[in-house]
N, C-alpha and C positions, 0 to 999 in steps of 0.2 A: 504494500500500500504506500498511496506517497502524498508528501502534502499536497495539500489544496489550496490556493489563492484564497477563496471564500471562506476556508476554515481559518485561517490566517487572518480576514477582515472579520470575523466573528470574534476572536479573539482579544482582540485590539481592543473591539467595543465593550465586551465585557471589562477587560483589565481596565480601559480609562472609566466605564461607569460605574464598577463596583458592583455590578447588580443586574442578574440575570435578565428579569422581567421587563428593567430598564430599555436595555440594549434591544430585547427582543423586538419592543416598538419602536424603537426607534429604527431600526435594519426593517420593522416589515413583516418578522416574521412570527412564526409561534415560538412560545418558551419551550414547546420541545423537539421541536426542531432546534432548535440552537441548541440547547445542550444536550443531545445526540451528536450535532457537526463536534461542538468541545469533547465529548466522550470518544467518540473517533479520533480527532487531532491528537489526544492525550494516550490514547489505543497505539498511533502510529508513530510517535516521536517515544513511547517507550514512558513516561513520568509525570503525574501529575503534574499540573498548570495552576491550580485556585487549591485555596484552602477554603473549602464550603459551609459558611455560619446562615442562622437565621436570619442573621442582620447585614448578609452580605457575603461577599467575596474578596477574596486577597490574596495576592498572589504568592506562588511559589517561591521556589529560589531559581526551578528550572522555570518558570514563570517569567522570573525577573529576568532572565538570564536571555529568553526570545522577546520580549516587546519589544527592544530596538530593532533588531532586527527582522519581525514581523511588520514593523510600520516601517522601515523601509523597502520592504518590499512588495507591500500595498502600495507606497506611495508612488515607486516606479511602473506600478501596472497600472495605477490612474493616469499617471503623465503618459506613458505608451497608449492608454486608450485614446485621448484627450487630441495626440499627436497626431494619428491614423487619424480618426474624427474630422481633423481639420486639412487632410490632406482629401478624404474624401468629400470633403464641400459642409460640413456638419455644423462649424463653427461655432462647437459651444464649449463650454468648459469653465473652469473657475481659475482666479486666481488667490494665494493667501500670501498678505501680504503684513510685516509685521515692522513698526514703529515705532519710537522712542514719542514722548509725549508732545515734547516742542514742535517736533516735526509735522506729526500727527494735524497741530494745529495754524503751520505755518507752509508746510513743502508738501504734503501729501496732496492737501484738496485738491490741489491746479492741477497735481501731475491728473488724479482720478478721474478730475474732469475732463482732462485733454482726453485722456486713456476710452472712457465709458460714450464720448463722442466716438469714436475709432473702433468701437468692439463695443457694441450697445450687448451682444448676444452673452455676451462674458461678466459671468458671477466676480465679484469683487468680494473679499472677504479681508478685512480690516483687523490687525490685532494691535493694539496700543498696550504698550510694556517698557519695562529698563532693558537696557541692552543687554544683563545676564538672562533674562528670562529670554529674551529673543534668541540670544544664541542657542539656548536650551531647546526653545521649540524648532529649530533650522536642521538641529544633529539630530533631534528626534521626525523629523520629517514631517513636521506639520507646518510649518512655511516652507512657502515657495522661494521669497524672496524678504529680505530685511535691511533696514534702516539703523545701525548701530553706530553706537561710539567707540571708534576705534580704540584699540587697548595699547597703554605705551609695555603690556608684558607680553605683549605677538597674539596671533590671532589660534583659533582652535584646527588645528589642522584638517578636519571633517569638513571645513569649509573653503569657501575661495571667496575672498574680500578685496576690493577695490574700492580707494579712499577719493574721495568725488567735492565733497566740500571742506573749506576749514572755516570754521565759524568762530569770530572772536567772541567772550564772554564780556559783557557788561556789565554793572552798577545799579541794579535796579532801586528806585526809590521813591518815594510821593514826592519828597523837596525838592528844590534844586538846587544840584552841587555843582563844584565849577565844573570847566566846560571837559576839564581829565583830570582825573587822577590818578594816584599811586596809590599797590594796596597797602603801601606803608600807613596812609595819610585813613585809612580804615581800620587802624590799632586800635584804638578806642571806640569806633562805632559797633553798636550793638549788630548781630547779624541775624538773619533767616536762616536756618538751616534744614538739609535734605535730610530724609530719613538713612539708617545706615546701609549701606550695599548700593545708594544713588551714585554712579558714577559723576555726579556734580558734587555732591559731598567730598568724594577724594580728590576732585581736583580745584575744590576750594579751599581745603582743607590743607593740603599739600600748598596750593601761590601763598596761602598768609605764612606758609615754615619757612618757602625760600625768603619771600619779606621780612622774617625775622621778627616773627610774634604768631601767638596760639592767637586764632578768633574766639570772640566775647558773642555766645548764643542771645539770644533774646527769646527765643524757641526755635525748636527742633522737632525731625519728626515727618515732614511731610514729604508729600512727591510734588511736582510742578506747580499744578494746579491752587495744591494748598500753600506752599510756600510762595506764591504771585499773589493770593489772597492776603497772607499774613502780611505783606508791604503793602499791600494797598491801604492793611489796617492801621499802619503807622508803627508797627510793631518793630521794625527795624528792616536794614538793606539786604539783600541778598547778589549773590553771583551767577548770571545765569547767561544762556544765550544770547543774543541780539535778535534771535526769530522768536522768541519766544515771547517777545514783549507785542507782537503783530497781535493788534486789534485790543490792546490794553492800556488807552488813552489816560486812567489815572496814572501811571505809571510813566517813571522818565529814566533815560538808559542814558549813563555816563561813561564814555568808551574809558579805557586804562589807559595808562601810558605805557612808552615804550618798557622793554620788551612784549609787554603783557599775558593775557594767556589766552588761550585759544580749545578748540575742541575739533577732532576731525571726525564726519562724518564717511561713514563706507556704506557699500553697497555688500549686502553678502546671500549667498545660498550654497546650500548643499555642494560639497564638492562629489563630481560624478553624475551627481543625480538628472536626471531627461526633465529638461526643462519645455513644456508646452509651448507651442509658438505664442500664445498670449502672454506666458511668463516671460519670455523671450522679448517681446514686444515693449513690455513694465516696461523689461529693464532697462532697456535701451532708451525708452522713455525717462524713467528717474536719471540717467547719466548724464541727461543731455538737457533737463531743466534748467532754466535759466532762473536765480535768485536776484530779486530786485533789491535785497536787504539789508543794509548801511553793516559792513563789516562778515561779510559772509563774502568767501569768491573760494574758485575752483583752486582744487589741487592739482596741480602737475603730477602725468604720472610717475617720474623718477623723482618726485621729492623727499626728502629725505625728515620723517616725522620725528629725529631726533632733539630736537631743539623745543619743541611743543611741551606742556604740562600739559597731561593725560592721566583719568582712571581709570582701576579698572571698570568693566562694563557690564552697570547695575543699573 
């Protein structure tokens, strides 16, 4: 007996929903048909898959041991459907596409729009996250394609990343400060802060050490959205993007001075994996977006990100 593609996407569902009955509806089918396919898959690989409670399912070790690579190779018989599909005239398919929050709110929309004008027939699927969860979901096979913050500790080798923007960080604040500063000259102001594993957090956290002083919290805690609130609230200043302030009128962005610090933007997916002509499509799309945004410009492909403050990608 050999495995089954189907028993493989049955598997998947169950192990991400924890729950037989779950999965069943949502795949379509009956709960016993589904675990008959799981009782066969677990017949033909030789080892239990779930440890089976009333309240659930969880997985094995040999369990643990196939999801990666069970959903990698669901995900390559989607993209080879997907691919044929559109070679036969079919032109449908999805794309999953996963981004950092600023971006989300400042580079995404345009590209989607451009994109959903040009491929009306093509599912869009949007995943807004830190860049360690994106990279997690990219090796795990459920994006197609991502928007991350480049890592100054190298990138995950499962993947192929190309660095497309560099984006200066600014001085967010309700007052106004002069027209630059140093983050010397923010020793004493109280700050915003990310919550812990936000790649803005270490590379805030990290300018004010080479500056030569620990940052003074005001609070802490939050991801983008909440920490753009907490300055609006008067709470104190934060370090963030320059796109990240697009469509955030209480708010005023104070470039740093020279050196300053920066964050680079890549492009990444799956290394190996069959990318569908619409994935294809994104991509080429997100590379070739043009930023209208005071302090954001392309990176050269042979540059050299050595000189950048970078964290890692949370």
């Amino acid at each position: 007996m050999s495995v089954q593609l189907q028993q493989l996407r049955y598997f998947v569902s169950v192990a991400e929903s924890g729950h037989f009955t779950r999965s069943a509806e949502a795949l379509g089918v009956s709960q016993p048909t589904l675990s008959k396919q799981i009782h066969t898959l677990e017949a033909t690989l030789g080892a239990p898959l779930f440890d089976r409670s009333r309240g659930g399912v969880m997985l094995t070790t040999a369990g643990e041991t196939l999801l990666p690579l069970a959903r990698r190779m669901v995900a390559d018989a989607d993209a080879a459907r997907d691919a044929v599909q559109e070679v036969v005239g079919l032109r449908r398919g999805r794309v999953r596409l996963g981004a950092t929050p600023s971006l989300c709110t400042s580079l995404v929309p345009a590209v989607l729009r451009r994109f959903h004008a040009a491929h009306p027939d093509i599912a869009l699927h949007v995943d807004e996250g830190g860049s360690q969860d994106l990279v997690a979901g990219l090796v795990a096979h459920q994006l197609d394609l991502a928007l991350i913050v480049a890592s100054a500790h190298g990138t995950d080798p499962a993947l192929d990343v190309v660095p497309f923007l560099r984006e200066d960080l600014v001085v967010a604040s309700v007052h106004q400060l002069p027209t630059m500063l140093t983050l010397r000259e923010l020793r004493d102001t109280p700050m915003v802060m990310f919550r812990i594993g936000y790649d803005l957090r270490d590379v805030t956290i990290e300018a004010c050490r080479r500056a030569g002083f620990t940052p003074r919290y005001a609070v802490e805690g939050g991801e983008l959205d909440a920490v753009l609130a907490f300055v609006e609230a008067g709470l104190g200043v934060a370090l963030v993007p320059s796109m990240a302030l697009v469509n955030r009128p209480l708010l005023r962005a104070t470039p740093l001075a020279a050196p300053g610090v920066h964050r680079t933007i890549a492009l990444a997916n799956p290394r190996g994996a069959v990318l569908s002509h619409a994935a294809r499509a994104l991509r080429a799309m997100l590379l070739e977006q043009t930023v209208q945004t005071p302090g954001v410009r392309r990176v050269q492909a042979l540059e050299s990100p050595s000189t950048e403050v970078r964290g890692r990608p949370g």
